[in-house]
C-alpha positions as CSV (number, residue, x, y, z in Angstrom):
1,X,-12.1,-16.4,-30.9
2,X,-9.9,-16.8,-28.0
3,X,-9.5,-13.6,-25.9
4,X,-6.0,-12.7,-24.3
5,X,-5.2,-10.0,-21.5
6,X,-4.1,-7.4,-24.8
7,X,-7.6,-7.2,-25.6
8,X,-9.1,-6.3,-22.6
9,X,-8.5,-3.1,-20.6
10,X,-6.4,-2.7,-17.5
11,X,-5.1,-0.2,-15.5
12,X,-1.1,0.7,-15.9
13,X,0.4,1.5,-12.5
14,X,4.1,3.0,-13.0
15,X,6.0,3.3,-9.4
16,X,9.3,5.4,-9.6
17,X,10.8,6.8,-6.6
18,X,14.9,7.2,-5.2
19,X,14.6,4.6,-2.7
20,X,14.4,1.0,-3.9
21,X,13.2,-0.2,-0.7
22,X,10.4,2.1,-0.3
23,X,9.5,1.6,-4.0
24,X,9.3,-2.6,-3.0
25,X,7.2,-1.7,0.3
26,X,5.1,0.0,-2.2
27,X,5.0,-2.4,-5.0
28,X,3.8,-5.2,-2.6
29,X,1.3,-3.0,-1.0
30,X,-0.3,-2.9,-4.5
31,X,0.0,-6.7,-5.2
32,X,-1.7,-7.4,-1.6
33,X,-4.6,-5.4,-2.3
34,X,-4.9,-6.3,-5.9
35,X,-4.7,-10.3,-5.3
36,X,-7.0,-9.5,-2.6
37,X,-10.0,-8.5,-4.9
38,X,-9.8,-11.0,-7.2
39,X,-8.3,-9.5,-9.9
40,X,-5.4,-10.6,-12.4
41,X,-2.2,-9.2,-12.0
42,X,0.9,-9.1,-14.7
43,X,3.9,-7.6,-12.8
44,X,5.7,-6.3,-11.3
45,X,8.2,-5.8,-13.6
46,X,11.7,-4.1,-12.9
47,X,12.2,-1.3,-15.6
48,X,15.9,-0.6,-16.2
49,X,16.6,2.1,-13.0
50,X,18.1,5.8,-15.1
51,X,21.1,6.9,-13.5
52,X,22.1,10.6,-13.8
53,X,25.3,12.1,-13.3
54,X,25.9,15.8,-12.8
55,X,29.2,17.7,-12.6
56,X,29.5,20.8,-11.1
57,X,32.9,23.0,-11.2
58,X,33.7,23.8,-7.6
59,X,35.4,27.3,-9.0
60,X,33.8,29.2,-11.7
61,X,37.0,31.1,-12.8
62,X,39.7,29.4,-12.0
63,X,40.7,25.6,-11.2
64,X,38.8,24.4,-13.8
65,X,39.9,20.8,-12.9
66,X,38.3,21.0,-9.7
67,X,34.5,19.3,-9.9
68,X,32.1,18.0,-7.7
69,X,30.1,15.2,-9.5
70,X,26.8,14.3,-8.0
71,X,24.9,10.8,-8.8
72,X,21.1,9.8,-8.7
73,X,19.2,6.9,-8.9
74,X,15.5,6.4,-9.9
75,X,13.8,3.1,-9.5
76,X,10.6,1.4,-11.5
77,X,8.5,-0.6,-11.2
78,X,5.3,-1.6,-14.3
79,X,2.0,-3.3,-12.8
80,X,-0.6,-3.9,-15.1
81,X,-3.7,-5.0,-14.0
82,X,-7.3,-6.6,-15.4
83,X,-10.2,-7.7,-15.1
84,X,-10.7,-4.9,-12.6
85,X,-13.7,-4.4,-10.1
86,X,-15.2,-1.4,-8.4
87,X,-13.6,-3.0,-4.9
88,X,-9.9,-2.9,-7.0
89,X,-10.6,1.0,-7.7
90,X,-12.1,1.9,-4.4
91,X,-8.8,0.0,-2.6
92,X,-6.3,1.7,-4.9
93,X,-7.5,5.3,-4.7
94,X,-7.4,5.0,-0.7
95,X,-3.7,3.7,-1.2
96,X,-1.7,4.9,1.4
97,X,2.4,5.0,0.0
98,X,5.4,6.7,1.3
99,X,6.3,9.8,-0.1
100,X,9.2,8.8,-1.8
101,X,7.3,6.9,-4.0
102,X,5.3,8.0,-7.2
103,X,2.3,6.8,-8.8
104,X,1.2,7.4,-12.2
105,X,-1.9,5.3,-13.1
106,X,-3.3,5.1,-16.7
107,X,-6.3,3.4,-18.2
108,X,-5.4,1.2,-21.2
């Protein structure tokens, strides 16, 4: 029986942050340290970026026309990674990223 990455676990790294090019600073950070220890690496792969649009009235009584619209951005990036060793862990949980960026790991 042939084995494929699906059957073995990995680790699911999901990057978001408001600044694309701290969220690639990071990303790269990741794929250095991860081709580094040997491990096998599917990703990065873009996620579709959410954009969010809020309008605000700039009078509450009267003017009603009158809005303010305000626009965000969030960024993301999917790393999945396997065949995993206790060096890939070790280098990964001392990770040092921006604070823009977020990290959200899971075990798959």
């Amino acid at each position: 029986m042939k084995t494929t990455y699906q059957d073995k676990k990995c680790i699911r790294i999901l990057l978001k942050s408001f600044d694309g090019l701290a969220l690639d600073l990071a990303t790269k950070k990741i794929v250095k340290i991860i081709q580094s220890t040997g491990s096998v690496l599917k990703g990065p792969i873009p996620i579709p970026s959410e954009h969010k649009l809020i309008v605000l009235n700039r009078s509450p009584h009267v003017h009603k026309k009158a809005q303010d619209h305000f626009a965000t951005t969030i960024h993301k990036r999917l790393l999945d990674i396997y065949y995993t060793s206790n060096a890939t862990i070790d280098s990964l949980t001392k990770l040092e990223v921006s604070a823009a960026v977020g990290i959200k790991i899971n075990l798959h």
